[in-house]
N, C-alpha and C positions, 0 to 999 in steps of 0.2 A: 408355509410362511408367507407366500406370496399374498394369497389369498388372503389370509386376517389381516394383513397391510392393507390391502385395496380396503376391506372393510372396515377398516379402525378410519380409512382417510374418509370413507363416503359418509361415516357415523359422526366425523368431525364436525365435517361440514351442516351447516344447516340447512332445515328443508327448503324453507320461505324467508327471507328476510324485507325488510322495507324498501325501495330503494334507497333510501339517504343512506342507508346502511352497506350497499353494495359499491358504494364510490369510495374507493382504498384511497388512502393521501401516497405521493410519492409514487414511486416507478414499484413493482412487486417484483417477488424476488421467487423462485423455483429452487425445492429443495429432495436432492437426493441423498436419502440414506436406508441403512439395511436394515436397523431397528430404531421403532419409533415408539415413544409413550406420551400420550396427551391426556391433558386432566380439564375436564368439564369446567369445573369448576372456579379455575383458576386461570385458565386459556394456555396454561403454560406447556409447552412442546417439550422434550428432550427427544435426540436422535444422536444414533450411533454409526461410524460406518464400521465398513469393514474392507479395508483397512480406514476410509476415510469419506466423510461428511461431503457433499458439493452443493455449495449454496451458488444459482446463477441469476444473474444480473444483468439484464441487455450485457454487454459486452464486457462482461466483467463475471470474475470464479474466484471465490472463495473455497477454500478446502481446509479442513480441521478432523482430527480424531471425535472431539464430540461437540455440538451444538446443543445448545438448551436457550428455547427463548419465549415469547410471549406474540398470541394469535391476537388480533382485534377480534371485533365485534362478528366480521364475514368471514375468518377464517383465514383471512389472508395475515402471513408474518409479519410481524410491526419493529421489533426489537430482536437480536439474539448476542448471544456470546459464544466465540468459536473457543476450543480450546485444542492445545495438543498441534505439533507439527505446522503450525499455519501458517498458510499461503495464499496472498492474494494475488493473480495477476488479471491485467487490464492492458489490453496491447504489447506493446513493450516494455513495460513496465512490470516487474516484481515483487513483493513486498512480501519479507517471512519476519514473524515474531511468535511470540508462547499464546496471548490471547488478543482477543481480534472482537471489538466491540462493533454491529453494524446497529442500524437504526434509517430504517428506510422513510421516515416524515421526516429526520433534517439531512438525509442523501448524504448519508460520512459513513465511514468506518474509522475506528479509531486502535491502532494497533501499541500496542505494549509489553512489555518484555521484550528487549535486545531487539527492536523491530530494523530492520535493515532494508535500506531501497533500493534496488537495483535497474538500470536505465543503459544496455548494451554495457557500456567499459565505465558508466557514472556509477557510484556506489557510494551511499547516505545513512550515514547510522546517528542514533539519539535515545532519549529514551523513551520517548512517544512521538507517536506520528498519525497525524491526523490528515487520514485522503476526503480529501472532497470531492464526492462522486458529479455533483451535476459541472461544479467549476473546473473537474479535471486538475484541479491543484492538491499537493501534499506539502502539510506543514508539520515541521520536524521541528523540536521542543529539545534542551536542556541536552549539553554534553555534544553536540553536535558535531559529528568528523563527516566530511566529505571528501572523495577521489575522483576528482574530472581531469579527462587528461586535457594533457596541455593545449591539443590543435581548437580544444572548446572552450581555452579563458581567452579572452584580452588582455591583456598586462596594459598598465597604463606605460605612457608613451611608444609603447604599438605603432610605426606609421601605418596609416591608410593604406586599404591594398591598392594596387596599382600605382603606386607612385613611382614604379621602377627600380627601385630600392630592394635586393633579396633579403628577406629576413635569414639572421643568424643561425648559422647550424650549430653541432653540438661544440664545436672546437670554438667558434667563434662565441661562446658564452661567456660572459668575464664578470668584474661586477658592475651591480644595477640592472645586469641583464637577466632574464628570465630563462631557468631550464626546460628545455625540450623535454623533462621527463615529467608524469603525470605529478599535479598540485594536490597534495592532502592539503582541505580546508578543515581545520578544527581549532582545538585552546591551542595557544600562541607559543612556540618553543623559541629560549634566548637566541639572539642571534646570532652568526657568530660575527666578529670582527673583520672587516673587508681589510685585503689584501692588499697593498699600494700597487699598479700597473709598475711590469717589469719592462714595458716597451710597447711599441706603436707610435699612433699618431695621438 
């Protein structure tokens, strides 16, 4: 098995090419899997893992049950589509949805199906999400719920740290004031009715 692997890939490849033709656009991408099938003719890839596909990226891993995608001219991958199980991580960062569109000449992947972003305790879900691999940005589309906890919002009127002033603990929350427990950002739920202060100042 190994063996006609190694040969299917060295058969892929071409013997000679131009150089204008060996200058790939974008960063290239290395890809492991257990079965592979490539068609001459059409440049198009499919690969299987077992249990799973690893597409890597300088410092970035995709992984899917199957990939199928399309080779340029030099054999290097230009487009694919992950499917099955996927996961992208990139540092600290997470990302799992059902399919997973990369495309290495405009540096995105774009993930869909129930695509969810994970960020230590931040957690971002929509219905598509589009990572921008050179900008290091991800843009989340339609439906959008977000979970950050609270020590990472601002609330508007926040004093300034150091003013000597302790910020409110959980007793001290009343209204107008903002809970210590973490913020779901998403569609807008009625609010309820503030309470009139029972006492203080």
């Amino acid at each position: 098995m190994t063996a006609s692997l190694l040969l299917l890939l060295a058969l892929a490849a071409p013997v000679a090419a131009p150089p204008a033709a060996k200058v790939a656009k974008g960063v290239p991408a290395h890809v492991d899997a257990d079965v592979i099938r490539y068609s001459w003719s059409t440049r198009k890839v499919t690969m299987l893992g077992k249990p799973f596909v690893t597409l890597t990226r300088e410092d970035l891993t995709l992984t899917c049950r199957k990939l199928v995608g399309d080779n340029d001219a030099s054999g290097q991958l230009a487009r694919a589509t992950c499917e099955g199980d996927v996961k992208l991580v990139r540092g600290t960062r997470t990302v799992t949805c059902e399919r997973a569109h990369y495309d290495r000449d405009l540096a995105r992947i774009i993930c869909e199906g129930n695509p969810v972003l994970r960020d230590g305790e931040t957690e971002a879900r929509g219905k598509r999400l589009t990572y921008l691999l050179a900008a290091d940005e991800v843009l989340l589309e339609e439906a959008v719920q977000a979970t950050v906890p609270s020590g990472q919002i601002d609330p508007l009127g926040k004093k300034p740290a150091g003013t000597g002033t302790p910020s409110p603990g959980p007793a001290a929350a009343g209204p107008g004031k903002p809970s210590p427990a973490p913020a779901t950002i998403g569609p807008a739920k009625p609010a309820a009715p503030a309470k009139p202060a029972t006492g203080g100042k």
